[in-house]
N, CA, C and O atoms as a Tripos MOL2 file, in Angstrom:
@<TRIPOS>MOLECULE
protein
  208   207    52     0     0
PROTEIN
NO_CHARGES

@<TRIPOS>ATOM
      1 N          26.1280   14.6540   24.7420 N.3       1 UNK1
      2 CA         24.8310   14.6650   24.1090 C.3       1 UNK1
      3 C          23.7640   14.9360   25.1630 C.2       1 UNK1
      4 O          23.7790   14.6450   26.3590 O.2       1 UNK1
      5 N          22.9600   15.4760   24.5400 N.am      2 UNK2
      6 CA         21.8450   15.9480   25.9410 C.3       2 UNK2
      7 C          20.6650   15.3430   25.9050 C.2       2 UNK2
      8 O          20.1910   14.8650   24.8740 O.2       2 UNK2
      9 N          20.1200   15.3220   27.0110 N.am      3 UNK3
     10 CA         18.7470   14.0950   27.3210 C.3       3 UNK3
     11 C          17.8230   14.9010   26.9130 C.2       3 UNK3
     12 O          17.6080   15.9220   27.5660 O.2       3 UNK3
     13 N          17.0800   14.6150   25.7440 N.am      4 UNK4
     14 CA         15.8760   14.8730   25.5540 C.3       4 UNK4
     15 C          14.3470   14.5790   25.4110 C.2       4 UNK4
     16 O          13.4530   14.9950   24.6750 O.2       4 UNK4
     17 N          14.4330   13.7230   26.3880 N.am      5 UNK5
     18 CA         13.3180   12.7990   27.2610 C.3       5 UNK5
     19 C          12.9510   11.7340   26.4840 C.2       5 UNK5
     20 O          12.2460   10.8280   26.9280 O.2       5 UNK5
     21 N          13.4680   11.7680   25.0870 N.am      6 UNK6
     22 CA         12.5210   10.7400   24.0100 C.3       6 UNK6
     23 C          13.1710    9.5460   24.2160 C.2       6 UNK6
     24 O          14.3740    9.4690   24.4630 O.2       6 UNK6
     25 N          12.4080    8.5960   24.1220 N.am      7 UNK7
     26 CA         13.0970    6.8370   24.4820 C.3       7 UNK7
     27 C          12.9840    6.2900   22.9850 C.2       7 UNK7
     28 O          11.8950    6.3600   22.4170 O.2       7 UNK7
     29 N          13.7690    5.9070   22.5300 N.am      8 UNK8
     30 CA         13.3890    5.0070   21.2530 C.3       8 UNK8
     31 C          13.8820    3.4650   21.6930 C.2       8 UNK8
     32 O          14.8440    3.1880   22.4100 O.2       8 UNK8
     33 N          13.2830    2.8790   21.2850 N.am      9 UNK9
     34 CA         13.4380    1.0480   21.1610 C.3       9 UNK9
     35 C          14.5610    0.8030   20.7040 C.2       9 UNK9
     36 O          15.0760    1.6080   19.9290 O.2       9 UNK9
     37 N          15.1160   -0.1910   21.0160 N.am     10 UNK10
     38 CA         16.1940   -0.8040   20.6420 C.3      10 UNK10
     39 C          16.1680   -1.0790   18.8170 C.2      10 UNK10
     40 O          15.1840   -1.0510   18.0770 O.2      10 UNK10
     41 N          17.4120   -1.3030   18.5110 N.am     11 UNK11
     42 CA         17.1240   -1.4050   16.8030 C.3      11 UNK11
     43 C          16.6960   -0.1900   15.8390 C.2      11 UNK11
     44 O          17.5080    0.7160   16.0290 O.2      11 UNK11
     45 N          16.1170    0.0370   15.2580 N.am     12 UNK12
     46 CA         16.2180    0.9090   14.1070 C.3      12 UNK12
     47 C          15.1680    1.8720   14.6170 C.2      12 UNK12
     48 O          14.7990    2.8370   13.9480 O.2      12 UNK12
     49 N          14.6700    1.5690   15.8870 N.am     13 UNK13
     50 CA         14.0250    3.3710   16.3170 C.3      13 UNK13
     51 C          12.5280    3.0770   15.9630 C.2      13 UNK13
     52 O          11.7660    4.0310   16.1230 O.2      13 UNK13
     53 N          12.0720    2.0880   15.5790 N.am     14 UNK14
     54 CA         10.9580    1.9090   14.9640 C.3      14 UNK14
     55 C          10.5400    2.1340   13.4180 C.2      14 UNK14
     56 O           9.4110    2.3260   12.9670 O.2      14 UNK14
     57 N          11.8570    2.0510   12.6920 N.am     15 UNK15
     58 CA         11.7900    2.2540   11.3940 C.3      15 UNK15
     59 C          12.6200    1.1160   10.7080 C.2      15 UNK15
     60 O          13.5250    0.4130   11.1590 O.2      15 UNK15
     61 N          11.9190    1.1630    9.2480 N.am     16 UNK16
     62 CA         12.2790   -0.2610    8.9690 C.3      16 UNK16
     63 C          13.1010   -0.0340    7.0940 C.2      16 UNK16
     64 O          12.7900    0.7600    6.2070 O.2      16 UNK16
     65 N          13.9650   -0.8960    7.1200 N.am     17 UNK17
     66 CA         14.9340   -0.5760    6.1560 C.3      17 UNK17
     67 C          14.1580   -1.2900    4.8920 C.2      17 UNK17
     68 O          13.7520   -2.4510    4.8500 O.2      17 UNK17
     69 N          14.0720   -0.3780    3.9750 N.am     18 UNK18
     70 CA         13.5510   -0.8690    2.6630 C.3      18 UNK18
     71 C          14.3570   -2.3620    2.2420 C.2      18 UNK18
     72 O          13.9250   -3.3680    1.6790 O.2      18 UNK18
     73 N          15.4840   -2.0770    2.6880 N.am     19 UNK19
     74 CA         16.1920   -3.4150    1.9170 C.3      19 UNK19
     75 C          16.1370   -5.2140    2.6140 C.2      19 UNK19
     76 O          16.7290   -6.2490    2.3090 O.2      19 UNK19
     77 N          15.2460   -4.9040    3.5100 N.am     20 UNK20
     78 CA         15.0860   -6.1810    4.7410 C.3      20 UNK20
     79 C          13.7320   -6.3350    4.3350 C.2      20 UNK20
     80 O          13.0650   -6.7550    5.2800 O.2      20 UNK20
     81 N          13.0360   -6.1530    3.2580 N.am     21 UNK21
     82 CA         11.4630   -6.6990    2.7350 C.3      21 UNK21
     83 C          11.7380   -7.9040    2.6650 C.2      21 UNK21
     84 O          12.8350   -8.4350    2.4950 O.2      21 UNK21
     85 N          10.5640   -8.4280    2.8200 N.am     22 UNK22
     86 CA         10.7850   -9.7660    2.5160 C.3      22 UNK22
     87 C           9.7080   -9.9640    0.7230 C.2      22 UNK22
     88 O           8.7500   -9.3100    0.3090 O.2      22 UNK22
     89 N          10.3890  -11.0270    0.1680 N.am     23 UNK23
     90 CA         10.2190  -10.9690   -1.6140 C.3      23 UNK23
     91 C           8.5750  -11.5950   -1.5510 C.2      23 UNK23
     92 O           8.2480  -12.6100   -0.9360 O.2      23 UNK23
     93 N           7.6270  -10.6830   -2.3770 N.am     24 UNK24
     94 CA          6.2830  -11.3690   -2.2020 C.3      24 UNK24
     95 C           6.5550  -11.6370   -3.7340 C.2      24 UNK24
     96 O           7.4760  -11.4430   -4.5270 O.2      24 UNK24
     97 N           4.9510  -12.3230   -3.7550 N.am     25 UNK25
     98 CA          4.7020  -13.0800   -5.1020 C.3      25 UNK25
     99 C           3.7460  -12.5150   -6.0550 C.2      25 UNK25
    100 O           3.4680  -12.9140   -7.1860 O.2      25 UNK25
    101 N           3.3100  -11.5500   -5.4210 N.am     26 UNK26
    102 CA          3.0020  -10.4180   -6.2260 C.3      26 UNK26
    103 C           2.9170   -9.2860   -6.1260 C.2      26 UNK26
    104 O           2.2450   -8.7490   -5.2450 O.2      26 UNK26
    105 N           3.6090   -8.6330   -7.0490 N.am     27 UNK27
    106 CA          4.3820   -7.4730   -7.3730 C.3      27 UNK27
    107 C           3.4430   -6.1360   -8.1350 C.2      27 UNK27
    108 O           3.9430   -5.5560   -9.0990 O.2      27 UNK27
    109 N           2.6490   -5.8990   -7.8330 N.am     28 UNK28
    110 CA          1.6640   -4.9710   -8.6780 C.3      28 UNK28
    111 C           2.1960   -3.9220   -8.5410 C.2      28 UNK28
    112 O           2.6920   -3.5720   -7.4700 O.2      28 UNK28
    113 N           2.1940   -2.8780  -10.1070 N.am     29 UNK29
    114 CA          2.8950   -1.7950   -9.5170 C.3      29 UNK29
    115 C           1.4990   -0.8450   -9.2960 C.2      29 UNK29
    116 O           0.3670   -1.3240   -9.3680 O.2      29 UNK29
    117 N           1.6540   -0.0630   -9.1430 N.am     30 UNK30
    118 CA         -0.0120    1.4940   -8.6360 C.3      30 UNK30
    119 C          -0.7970    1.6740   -9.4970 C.2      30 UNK30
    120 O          -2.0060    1.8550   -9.3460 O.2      30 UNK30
    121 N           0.0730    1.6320  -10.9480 N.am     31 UNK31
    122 CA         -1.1900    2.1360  -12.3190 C.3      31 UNK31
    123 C          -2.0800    0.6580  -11.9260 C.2      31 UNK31
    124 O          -3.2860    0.7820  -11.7100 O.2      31 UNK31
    125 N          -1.5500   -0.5000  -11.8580 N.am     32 UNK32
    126 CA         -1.9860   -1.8070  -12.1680 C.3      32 UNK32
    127 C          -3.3930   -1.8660  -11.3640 C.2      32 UNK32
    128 O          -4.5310   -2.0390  -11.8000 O.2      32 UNK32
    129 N          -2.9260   -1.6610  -10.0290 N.am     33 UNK33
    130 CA         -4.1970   -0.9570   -9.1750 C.3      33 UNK33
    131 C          -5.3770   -0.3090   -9.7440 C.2      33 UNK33
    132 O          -6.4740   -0.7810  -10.0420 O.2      33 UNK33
    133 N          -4.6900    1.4360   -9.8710 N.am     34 UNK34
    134 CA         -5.8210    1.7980  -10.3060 C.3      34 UNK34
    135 C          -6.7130    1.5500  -11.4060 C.2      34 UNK34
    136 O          -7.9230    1.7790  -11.4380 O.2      34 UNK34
    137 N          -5.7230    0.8810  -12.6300 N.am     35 UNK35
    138 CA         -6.8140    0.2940  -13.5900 C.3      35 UNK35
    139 C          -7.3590   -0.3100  -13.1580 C.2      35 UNK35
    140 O          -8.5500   -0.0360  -13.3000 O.2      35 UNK35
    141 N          -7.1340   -1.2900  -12.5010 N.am     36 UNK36
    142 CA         -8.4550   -2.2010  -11.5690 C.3      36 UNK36
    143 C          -9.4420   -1.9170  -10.7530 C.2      36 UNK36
    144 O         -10.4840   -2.5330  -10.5270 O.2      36 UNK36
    145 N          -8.9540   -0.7530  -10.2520 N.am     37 UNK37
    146 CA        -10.3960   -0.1570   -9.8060 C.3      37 UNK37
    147 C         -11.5820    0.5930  -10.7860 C.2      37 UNK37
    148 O         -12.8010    0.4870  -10.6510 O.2      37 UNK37
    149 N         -10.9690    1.2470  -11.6340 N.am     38 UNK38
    150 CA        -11.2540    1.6650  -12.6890 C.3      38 UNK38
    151 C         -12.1460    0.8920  -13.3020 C.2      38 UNK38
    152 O         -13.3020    1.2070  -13.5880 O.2      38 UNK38
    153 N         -11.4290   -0.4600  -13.5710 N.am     39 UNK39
    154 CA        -12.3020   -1.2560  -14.2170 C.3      39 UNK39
    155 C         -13.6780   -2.1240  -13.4480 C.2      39 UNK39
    156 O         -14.6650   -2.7280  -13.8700 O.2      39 UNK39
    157 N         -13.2620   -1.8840  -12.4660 N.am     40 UNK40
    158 CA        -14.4480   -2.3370  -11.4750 C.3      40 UNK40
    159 C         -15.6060   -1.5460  -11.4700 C.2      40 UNK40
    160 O         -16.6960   -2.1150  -11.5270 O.2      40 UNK40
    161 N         -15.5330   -0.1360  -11.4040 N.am     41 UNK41
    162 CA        -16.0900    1.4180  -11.4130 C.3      41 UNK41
    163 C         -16.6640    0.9570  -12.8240 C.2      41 UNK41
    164 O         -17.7850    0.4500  -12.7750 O.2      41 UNK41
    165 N         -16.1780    1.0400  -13.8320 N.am     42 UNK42
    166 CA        -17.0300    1.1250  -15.1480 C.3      42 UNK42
    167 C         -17.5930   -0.2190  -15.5820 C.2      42 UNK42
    168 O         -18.2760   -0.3420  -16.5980 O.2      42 UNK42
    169 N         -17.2420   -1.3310  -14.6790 N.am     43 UNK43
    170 CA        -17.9160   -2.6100  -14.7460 C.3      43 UNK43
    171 C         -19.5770   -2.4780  -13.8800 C.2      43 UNK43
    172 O         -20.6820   -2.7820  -14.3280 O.2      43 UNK43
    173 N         -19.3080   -2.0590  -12.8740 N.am     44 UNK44
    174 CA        -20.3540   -1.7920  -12.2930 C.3      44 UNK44
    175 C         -21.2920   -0.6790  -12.4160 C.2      44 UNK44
    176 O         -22.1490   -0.4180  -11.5720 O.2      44 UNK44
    177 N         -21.0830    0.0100  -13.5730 N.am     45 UNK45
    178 CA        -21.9560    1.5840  -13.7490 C.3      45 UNK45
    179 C         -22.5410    0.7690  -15.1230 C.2      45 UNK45
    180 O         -23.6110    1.1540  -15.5950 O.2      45 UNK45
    181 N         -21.8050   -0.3840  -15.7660 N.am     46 UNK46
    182 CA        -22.4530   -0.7920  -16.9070 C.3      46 UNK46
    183 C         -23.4560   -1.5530  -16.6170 C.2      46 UNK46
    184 O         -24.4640   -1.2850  -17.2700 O.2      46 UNK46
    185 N         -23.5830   -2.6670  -15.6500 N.am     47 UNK47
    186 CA        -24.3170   -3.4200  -14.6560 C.3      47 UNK47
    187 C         -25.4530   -2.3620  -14.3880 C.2      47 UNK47
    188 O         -26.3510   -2.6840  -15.1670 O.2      47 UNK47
    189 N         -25.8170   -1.3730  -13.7460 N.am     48 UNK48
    190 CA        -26.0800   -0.4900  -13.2580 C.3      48 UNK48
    191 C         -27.1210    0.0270  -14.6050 C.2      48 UNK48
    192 O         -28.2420    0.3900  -14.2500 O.2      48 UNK48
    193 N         -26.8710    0.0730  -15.8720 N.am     49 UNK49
    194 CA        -27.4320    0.9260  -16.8800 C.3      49 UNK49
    195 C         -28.4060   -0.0820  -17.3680 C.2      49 UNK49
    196 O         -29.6070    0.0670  -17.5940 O.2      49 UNK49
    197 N         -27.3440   -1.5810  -17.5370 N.am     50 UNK50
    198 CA        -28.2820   -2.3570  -18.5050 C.3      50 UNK50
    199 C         -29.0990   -3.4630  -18.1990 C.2      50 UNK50
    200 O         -29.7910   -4.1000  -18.9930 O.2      50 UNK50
    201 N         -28.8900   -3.7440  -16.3000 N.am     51 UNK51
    202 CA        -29.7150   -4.5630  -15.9140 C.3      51 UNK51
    203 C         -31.1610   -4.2750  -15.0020 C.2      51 UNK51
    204 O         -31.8700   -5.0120  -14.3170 O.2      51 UNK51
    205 N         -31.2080   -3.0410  -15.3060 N.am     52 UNK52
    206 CA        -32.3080   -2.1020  -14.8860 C.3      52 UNK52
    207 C         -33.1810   -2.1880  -15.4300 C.2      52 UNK52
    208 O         -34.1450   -1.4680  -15.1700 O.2      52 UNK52
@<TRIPOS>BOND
     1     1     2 1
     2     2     3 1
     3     3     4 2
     4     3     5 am
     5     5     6 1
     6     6     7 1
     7     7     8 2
     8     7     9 am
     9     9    10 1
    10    10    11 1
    11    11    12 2
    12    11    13 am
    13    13    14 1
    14    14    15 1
    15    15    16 2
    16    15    17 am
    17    17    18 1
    18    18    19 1
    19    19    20 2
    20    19    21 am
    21    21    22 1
    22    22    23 1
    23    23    24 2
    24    23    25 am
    25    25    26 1
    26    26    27 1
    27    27    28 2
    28    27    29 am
    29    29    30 1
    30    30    31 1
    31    31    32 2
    32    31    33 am
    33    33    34 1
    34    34    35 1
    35    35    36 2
    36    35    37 am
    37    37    38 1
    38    38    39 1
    39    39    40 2
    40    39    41 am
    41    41    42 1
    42    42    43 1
    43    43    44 2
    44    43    45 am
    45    45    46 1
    46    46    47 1
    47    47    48 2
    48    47    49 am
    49    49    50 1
    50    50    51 1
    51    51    52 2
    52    51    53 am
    53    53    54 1
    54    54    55 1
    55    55    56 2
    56    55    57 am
    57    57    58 1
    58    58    59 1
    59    59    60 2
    60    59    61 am
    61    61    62 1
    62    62    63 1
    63    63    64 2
    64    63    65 am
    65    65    66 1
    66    66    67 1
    67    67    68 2
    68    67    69 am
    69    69    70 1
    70    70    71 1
    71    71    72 2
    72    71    73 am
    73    73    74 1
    74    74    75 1
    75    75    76 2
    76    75    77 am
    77    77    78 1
    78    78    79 1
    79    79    80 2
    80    79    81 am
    81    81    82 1
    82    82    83 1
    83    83    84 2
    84    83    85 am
    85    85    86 1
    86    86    87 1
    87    87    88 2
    88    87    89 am
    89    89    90 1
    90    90    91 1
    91    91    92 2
    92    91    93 am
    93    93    94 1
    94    94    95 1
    95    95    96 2
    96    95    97 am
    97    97    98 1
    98    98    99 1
    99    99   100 2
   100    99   101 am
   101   101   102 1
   102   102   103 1
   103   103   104 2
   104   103   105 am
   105   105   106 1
   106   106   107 1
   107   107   108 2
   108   107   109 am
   109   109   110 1
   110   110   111 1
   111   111   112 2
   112   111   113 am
   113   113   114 1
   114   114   115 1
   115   115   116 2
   116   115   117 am
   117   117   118 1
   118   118   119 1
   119   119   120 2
   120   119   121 am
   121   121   122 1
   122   122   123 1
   123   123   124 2
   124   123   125 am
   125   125   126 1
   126   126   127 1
   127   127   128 2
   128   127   129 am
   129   129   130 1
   130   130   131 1
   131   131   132 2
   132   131   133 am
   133   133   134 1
   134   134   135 1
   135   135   136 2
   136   135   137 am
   137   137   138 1
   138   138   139 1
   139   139   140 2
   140   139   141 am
   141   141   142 1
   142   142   143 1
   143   143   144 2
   144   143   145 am
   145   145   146 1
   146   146   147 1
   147   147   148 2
   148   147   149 am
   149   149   150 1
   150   150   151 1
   151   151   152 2
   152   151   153 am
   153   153   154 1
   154   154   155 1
   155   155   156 2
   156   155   157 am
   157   157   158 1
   158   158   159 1
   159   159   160 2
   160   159   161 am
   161   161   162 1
   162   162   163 1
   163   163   164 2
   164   163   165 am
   165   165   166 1
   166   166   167 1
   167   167   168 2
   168   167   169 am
   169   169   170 1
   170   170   171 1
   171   171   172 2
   172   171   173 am
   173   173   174 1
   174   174   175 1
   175   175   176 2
   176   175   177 am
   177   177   178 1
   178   178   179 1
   179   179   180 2
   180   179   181 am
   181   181   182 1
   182   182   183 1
   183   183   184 2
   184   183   185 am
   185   185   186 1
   186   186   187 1
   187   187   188 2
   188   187   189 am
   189   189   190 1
   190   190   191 1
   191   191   192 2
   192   191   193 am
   193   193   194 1
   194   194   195 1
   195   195   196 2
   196   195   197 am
   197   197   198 1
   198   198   199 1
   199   199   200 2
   200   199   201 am
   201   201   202 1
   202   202   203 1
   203   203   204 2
   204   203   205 am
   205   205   206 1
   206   206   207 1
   207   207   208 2
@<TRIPOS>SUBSTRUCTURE
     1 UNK1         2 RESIDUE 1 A UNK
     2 UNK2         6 RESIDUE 1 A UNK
     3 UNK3        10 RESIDUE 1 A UNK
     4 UNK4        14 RESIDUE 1 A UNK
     5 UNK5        18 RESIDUE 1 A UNK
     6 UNK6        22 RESIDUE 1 A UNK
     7 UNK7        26 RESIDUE 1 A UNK
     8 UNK8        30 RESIDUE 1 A UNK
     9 UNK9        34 RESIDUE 1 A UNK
    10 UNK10       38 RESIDUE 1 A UNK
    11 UNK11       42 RESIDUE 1 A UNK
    12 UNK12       46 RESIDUE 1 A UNK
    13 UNK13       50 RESIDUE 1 A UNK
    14 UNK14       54 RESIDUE 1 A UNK
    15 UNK15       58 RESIDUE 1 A UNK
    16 UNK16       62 RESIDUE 1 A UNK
    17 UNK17       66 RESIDUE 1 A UNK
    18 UNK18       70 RESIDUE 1 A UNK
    19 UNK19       74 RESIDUE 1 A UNK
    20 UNK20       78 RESIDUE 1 A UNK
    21 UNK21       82 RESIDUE 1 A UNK
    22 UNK22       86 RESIDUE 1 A UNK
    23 UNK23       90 RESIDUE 1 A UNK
    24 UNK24       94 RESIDUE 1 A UNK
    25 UNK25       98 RESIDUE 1 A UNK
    26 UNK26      102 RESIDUE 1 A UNK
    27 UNK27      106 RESIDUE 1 A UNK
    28 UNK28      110 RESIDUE 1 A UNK
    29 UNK29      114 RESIDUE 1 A UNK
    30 UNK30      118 RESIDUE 1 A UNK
    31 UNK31      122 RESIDUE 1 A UNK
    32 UNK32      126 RESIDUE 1 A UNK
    33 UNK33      130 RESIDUE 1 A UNK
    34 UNK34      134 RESIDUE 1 A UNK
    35 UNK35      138 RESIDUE 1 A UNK
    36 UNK36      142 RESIDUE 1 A UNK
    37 UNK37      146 RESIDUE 1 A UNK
    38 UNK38      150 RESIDUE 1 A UNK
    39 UNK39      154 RESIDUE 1 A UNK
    40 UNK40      158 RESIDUE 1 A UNK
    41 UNK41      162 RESIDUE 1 A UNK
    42 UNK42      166 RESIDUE 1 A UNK
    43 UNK43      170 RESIDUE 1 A UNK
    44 UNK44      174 RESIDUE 1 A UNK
    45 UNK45      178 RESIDUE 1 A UNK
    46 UNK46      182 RESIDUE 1 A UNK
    47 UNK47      186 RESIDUE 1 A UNK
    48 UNK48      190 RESIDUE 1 A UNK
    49 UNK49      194 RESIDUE 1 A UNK
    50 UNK50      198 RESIDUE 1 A UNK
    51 UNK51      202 RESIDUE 1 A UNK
    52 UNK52      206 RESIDUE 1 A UNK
């Protein structure tokens, strides 16, 4: 094999195995997100119209 100057770290190279997550307690999936921003966005444009 030939030296090609690159050093990687011991262990996985600096990459990390999906299956070694550790379990959180909340689980949001992306839509869940963006409705929430969403709803923040049209919470605050309503704020915006009617407390003016």
């Amino acid at each position: 094999m030939a030296n090609t100057g690159v050093n990687l770290p011991g262990g996985f190279g600096g990459l990390m195995r999906f299956g070694e997550e550790y379990p959180s307690k909340f689980n949001l999936k992306p839509m869940h997100v963006i409705l929430f921003v969403i709803f923040i966005i049209l919470f605050r444009i309503f704020l915006a119209i009617f407390l003016h």
